[in-house]
ZAMARGU-4260 file (C-alpha; in steps of 0.2 Angstrom, whole numbers, plus 5000, padded with zeros to 4 digits):
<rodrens>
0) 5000/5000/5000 | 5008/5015/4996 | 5011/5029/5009 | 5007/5047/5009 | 5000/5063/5018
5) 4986/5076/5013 | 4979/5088/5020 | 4961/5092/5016 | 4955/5109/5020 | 4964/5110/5036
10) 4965/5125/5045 | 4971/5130/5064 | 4976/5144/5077 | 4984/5145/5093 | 4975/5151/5108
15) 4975/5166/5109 | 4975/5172/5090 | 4961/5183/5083 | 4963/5176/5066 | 4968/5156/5060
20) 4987/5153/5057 | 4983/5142/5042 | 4966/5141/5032 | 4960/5129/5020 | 4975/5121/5015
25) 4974/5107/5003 | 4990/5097/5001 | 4995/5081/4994 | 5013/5076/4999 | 5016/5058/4989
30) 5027/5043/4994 | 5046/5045/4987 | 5046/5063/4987 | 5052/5078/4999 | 5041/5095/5000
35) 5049/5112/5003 | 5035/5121/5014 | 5044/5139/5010 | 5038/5156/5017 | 5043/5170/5030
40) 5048/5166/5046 | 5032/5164/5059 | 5020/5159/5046 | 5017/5144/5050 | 5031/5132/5041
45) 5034/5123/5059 | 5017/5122/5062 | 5012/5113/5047 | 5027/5101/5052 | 5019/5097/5066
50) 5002/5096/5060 | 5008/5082/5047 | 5018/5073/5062 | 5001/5071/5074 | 5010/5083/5085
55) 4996/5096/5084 | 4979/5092/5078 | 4969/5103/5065 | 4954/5116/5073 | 4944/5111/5058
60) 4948/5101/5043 | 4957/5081/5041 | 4977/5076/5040 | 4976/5059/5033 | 4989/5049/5030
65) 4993/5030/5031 | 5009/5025/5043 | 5019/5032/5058 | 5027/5048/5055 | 5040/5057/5063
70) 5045/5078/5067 | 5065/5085/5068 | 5061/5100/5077 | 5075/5114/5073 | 5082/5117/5088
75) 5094/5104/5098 | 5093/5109/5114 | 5088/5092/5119 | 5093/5073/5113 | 5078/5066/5103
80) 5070/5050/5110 | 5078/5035/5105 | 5096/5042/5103 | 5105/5032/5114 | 5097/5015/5107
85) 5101/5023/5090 | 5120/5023/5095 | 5121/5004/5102 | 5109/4996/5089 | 5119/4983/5080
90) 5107/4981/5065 | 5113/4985/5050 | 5101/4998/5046 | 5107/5007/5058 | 5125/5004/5056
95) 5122/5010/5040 | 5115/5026/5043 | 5126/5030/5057 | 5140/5028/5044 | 5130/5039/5031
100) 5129/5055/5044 | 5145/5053/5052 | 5136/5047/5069 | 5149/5042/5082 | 5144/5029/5096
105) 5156/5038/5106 | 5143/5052/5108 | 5134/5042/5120 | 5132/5054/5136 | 5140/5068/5127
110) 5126/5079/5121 | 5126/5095/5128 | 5147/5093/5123 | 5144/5090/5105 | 5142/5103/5090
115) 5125/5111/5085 | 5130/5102/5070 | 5134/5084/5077 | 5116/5087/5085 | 5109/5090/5069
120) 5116/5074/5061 | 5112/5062/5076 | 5094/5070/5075 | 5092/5065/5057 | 5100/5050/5059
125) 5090/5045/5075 | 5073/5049/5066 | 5081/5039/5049 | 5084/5024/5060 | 5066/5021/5064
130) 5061/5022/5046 | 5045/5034/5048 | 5033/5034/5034 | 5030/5053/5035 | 5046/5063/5041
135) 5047/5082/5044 | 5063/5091/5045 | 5064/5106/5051 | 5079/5118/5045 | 5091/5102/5044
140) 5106/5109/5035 | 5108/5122/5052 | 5126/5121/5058 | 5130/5109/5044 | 5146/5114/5033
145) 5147/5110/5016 | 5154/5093/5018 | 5141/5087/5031 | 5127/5095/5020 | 5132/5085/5005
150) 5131/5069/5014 | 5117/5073/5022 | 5108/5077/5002 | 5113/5059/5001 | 5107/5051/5013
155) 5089/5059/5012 | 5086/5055/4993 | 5087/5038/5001 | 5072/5041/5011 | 5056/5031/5002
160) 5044/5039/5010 | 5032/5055/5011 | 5046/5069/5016 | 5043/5087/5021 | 5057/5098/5025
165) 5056/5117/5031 | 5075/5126/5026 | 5084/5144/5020 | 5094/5134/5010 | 5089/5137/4995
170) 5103/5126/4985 | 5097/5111/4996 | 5077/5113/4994 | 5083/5114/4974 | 5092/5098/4976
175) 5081/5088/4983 | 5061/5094/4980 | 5048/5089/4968 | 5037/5101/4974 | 5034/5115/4986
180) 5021/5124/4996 | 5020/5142/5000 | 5013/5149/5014 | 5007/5165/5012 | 4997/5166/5032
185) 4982/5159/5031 | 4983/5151/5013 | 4995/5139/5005 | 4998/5134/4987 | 5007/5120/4981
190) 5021/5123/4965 | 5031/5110/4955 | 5049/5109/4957 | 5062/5116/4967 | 5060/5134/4979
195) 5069/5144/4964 | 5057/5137/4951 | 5042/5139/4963 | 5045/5157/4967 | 5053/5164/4949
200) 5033/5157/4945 | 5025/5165/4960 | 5035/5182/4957 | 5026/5182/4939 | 5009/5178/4946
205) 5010/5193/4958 | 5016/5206/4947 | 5004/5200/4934 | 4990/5204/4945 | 4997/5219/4953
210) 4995/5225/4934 | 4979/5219/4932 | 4973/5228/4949 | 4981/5242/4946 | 4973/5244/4928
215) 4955/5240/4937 | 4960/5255/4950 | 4964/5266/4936 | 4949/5261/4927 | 4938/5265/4942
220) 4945/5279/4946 | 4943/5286/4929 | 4926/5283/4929 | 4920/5288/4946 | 4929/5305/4942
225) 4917/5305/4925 | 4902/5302/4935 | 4907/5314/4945 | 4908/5325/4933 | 4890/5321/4926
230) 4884/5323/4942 | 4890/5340/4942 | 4882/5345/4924 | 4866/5339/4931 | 4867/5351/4946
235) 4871/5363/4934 | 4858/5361/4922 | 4846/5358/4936 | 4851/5375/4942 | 4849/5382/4924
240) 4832/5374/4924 | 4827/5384/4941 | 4832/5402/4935 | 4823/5398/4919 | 4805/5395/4928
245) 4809/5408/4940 | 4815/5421/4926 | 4798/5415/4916 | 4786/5418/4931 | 4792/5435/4935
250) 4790/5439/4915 | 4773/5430/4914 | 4782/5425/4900 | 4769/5412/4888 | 4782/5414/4875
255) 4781/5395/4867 | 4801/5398/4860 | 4804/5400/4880 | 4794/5383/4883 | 4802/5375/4871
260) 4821/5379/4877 | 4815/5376/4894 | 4809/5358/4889 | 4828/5353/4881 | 4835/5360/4897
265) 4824/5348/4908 | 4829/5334/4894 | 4846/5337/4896 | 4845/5337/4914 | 4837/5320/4914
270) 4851/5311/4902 | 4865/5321/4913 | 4857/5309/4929 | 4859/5294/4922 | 4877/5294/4911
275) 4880/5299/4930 | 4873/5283/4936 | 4876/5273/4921 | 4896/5278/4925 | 4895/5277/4943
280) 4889/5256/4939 | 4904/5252/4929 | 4914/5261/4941 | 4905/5250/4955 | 4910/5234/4944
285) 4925/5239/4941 | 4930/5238/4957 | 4922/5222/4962 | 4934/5217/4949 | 4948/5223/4962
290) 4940/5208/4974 | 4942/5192/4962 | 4961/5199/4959 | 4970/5202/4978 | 4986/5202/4974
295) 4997/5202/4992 | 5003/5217/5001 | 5019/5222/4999 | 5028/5227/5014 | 5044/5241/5014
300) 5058/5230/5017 | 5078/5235/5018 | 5084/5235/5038 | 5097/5248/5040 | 5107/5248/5057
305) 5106/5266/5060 | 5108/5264/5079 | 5124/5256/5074 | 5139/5267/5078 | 5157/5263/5078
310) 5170/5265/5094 | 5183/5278/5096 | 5195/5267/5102 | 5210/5260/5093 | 5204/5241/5095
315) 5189/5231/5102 | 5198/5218/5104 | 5217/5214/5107 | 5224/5198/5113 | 5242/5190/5111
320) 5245/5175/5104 | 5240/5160/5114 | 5232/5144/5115 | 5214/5135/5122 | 5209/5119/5127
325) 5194/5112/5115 | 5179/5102/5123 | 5185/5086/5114 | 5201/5089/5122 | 5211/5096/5108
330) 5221/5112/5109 | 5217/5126/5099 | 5233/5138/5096 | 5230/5156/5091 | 5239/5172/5084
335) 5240/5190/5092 | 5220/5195/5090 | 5220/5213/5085 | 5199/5218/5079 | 5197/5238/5075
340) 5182/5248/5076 | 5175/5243/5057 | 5183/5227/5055 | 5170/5215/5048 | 5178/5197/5051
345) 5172/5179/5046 | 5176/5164/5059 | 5176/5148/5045 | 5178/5131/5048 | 5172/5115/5050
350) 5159/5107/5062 | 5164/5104/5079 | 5183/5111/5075 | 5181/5125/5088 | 5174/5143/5082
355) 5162/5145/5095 | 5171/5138/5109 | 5184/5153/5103 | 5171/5165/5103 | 5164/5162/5118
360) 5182/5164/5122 | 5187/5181/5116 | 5171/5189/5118 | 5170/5192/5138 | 5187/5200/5134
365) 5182/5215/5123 | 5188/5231/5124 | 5166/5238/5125 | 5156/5243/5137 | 5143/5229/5139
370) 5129/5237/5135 | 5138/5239/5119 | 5139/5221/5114 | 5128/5213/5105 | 5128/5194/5105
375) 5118/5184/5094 | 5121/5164/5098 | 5117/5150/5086 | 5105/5143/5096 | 5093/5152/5108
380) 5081/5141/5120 | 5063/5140/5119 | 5064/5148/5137 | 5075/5161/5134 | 5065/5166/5117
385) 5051/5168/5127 | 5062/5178/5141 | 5066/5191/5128 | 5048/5193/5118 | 5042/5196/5136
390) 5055/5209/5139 | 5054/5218/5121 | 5033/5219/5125 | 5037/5227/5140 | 5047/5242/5132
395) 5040/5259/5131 | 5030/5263/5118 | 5042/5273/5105 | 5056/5260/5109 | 5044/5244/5105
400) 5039/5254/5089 | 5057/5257/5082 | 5061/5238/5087 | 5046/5231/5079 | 5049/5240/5064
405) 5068/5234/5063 | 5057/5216/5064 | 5045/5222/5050 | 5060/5226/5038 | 5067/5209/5041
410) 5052/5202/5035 | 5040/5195/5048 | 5024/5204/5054 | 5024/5212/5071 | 5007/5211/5078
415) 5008/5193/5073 | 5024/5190/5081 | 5018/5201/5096 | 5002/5188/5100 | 5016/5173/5100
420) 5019/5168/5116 | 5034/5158/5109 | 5040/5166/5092 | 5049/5153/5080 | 5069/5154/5081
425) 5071/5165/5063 | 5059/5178/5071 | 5067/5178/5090 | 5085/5183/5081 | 5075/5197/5072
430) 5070/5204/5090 | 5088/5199/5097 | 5096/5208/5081 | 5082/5223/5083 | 5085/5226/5102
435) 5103/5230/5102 | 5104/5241/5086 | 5091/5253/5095 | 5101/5254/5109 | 5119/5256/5097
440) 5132/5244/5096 | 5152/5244/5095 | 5152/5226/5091 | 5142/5213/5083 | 5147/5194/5087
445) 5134/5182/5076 | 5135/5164/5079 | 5128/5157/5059 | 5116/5173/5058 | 5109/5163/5042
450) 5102/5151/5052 | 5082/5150/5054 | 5081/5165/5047 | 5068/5165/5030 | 5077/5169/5013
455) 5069/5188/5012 | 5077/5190/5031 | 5093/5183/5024 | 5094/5197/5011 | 5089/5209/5024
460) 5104/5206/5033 | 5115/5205/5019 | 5110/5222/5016 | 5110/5229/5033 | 5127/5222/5038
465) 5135/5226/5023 | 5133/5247/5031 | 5135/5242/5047 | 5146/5255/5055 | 5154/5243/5070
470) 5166/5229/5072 | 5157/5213/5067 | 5164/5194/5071 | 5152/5183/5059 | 5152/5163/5060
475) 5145/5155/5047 | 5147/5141/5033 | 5135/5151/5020 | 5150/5156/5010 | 5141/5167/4997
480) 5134/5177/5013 | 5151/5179/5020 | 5157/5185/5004 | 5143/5200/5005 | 5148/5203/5023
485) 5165/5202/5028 | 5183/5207/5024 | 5194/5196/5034 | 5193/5178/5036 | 5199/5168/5052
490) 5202/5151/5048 | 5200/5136/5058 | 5209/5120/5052 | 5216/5105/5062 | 5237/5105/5059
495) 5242/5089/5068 | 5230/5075/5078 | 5222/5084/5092 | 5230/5102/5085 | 5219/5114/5078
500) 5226/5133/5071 | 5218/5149/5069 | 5225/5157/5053 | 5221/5175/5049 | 5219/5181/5032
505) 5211/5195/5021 | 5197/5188/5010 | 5204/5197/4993 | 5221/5187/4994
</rodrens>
């Protein structure tokens, strides 16, 4: 029997929302092939994810499908069930898929001392393991570098059954999608092929009816102002009329001429009244046209840091050359560390090799005041989100409106965001991001700012950093973001068994 997942005419909301997350979404996700569910951040991708798992059930509206399933979430705060027996089973299935994703056993009891990316792959693998018939993944290639993404590419076109995956990687959805659904809060619509096919197609759609709407605007416009204008002639004419009978009555004037021009004037008067009404209908239908065509709203987009600032001191960091010890118990050896005001460098590497350990290093040693640091970690707790929405609602209400704007121009809506009593992980980095440009920064630190955040976000940033003012110290593995972004590369790279070095080096030699 072959295994699948549909959705028919599911919708559902949160407690609390005035208005339905998702609406009416009909789906069809076959057996054998992945769905990209693409859209902006907080509307609704993780949801649906978990709406196709069993993890959440639909207010209104069916999720059939035949078979177990089986959610990733996004973040790995916490070991999925089953990891451990993942790690010790001995049959070949998952030998075989431990070997695929570069799962060790010797991660047993090591959790919270592995990578973000290790997490990710013992998820993945962990979920593959128990060969679900439905399996939803949630931002997947988070954390991974270009090696572990391309093994993990293979290892999921080996999946047989119905897959949905949420991601920002754009490449990767291409790679391994037949089909995509759009979310565009409440409704969804399914497109063939890959994320760059799906929204090249959707791009056409909307600026085809944004013409269309904006003809049927003119066109009402047009005639309303003609009707208008007809209505005027009759008020005139009308007015002629009245000093006509008035003139005639005063002159006892039985004149038939007069009677007669009088007659045309009423005549005229009459037809004047209804082009004015006839005008005023098509302008009416016109209109209604407008209804059948709702093409979306376009929101001002292009975040700019202008709280950003840069220091007056020589360096923001300095630090002689030295050395660390690495959670795995390797050694990481590092040069003098000298960061000016506007340097703009790139931490590169690969998983678990040590860039956020050195971070988390350097950072508490920066020449800023602390308020002046702005820290943006790779992974931020469901707690801790919620700390920091509760504490952004509680800001005065000029401060909330500059951050909430900074939010809007990254791309997600604000009083959607602001009803959440748990915003996704893309939109919580948007408020992180948002609250320490309004109060000014000397120094950004961004742990792979790429990750969660939605495509549009994504260019947001690109843009905003790209100005930014201040020192900056990204990590991340999207290169082609980097290469937007920065100007000075750190690499990390293992020199000898157990010996990893930092090497400094400008990103145009």
């Amino acid at each position: 029997m072959d295994r699948f997942l549909k959705f028919s005419d599911v919708s559902f909301a949160y407690d609390g929302m005035i208005g339905n997350l998702l609406e009416g979404v009909d789906a069809y996700f076959p057996e054998g092939k992945w769905t990209g569910i693409v859209g902006a951040n907080g509307c609704g991708k993780t949801t649906l994810l978990r709406l196709a798992s069993g993890e959440l059930a639909p207010s209104s509206g069916r999720v059939g499908s035949l078979g177990k399933a089986y959610y990733v979430m996004q973040r790995t705060d916490f070991q999925p069930d089953g990891f451990e027996d993942f790690l010790s089973a001995c049959a070949p299935v998952a030998v075989a898929w431990r070997v695929r994703l570069g799962v060790s056993p010797e991660w047993s009891g090591r959790w919270n001392t592995l990578s973000h990316g290790e997490r990710k792959r013992a998820q993945i693998g962990t979920a593959l393991w128990q060969e679900p018939d439905v399996l939803a993944l949630d931002e997947p290639t988070n954390h991974l570098d270009k090696t572990a993404k391309a093994i993990l590419l293979k290892a999921l076109k080996a999946f047989s059954g119905a897959g949905l995956i949420v991601s920002h990687d754009r490449d990767f959805l291409d790679a391994i999608c037949s089909q995509c659904l759009f979310i565009f809060p409440p409704q969804a619509t399914m497109r063939p092929g890959g994320v760059t096919a799906g929204l090249e197609q959707d791009r056409r759609e909307q600026s085809f009816l944004r013409t269309r709407d904006n003809e049927a605007k003119d066109d009402a416009r047009h005639l309303r102002e003609a009707a208008q204008r007809r209505f005027e002639l009759a008020q005139q004419m009308a007015a002629n009329n009245k000093a006509a009978r008035l003139a005639r009555i005063a002159a006892n004037d039985h004149d038939g001429r007069a009677k007669r021009n009088l007659a045309k004037l009423t005549g005229k008067n009459a037809w004047a009244v209804t082009q004015s009404a006839a005008i005023g209908r098509r302008a009416a239908k016109a209109e209604a046209s407008r209804r059948g065509l709702a093409p979306r709203k376009e929101y001002g987009m292009g975040f700019w840091l202008d709280g950003g600032e840069r220091s007056r001191r020589d360096y923001v960091l300095s630090l002689a050359a030295g050395e660390i010890t690495l959670g795995n118990g390797s050694v990481l050896r590092f040069p003098e560390i000298r960061v000016r005001p506007d340097d703009r460098i790139a931490l590169t590497g690969g998983n678990g090799i040590g860039k956020t350990t050195f971070l988390r290093y350097i950072l508490p040693l920066a020449n800023v005041p602390e308020e002046k640091l702005l820290v943006v970690p790779q992974e931020i707790s469901e707690v801790e989100s919620a700390k920091i929405l509760a504490e952004a609602k509680l800001l005065n209400r000029e401060s909330l409106g500059r951050v909430m704007t900074s939010v809007s121009r990254l791309g997600s809506r604000p009083g959607r965001l602001l009803e959440s009593a748990s915003p996704s992980p893309g939109e919580i980095r948007k408020i992180l991001l948002s609250l320490g440009v309004d109060r000014g920064i000397h120094l950004l630190a961004m742990d792979e700012p790429t990750n969660h955040l939605d495509l549009p976000g994504i260019e947001c940033l690109e843009r905003a950093l790209a100005d930014c003012p201040c020192a900056m110290l990204l990590v991340s593995h999207d290169q082609r973001f980097l290469a937007k972004t920065t100007r000075t590369e750190w690499r990390f790279s293992e020199i000898a068994p157990g010996v990893v070095a930092v090497r400094i080096q400008d990103s145009g030699t």
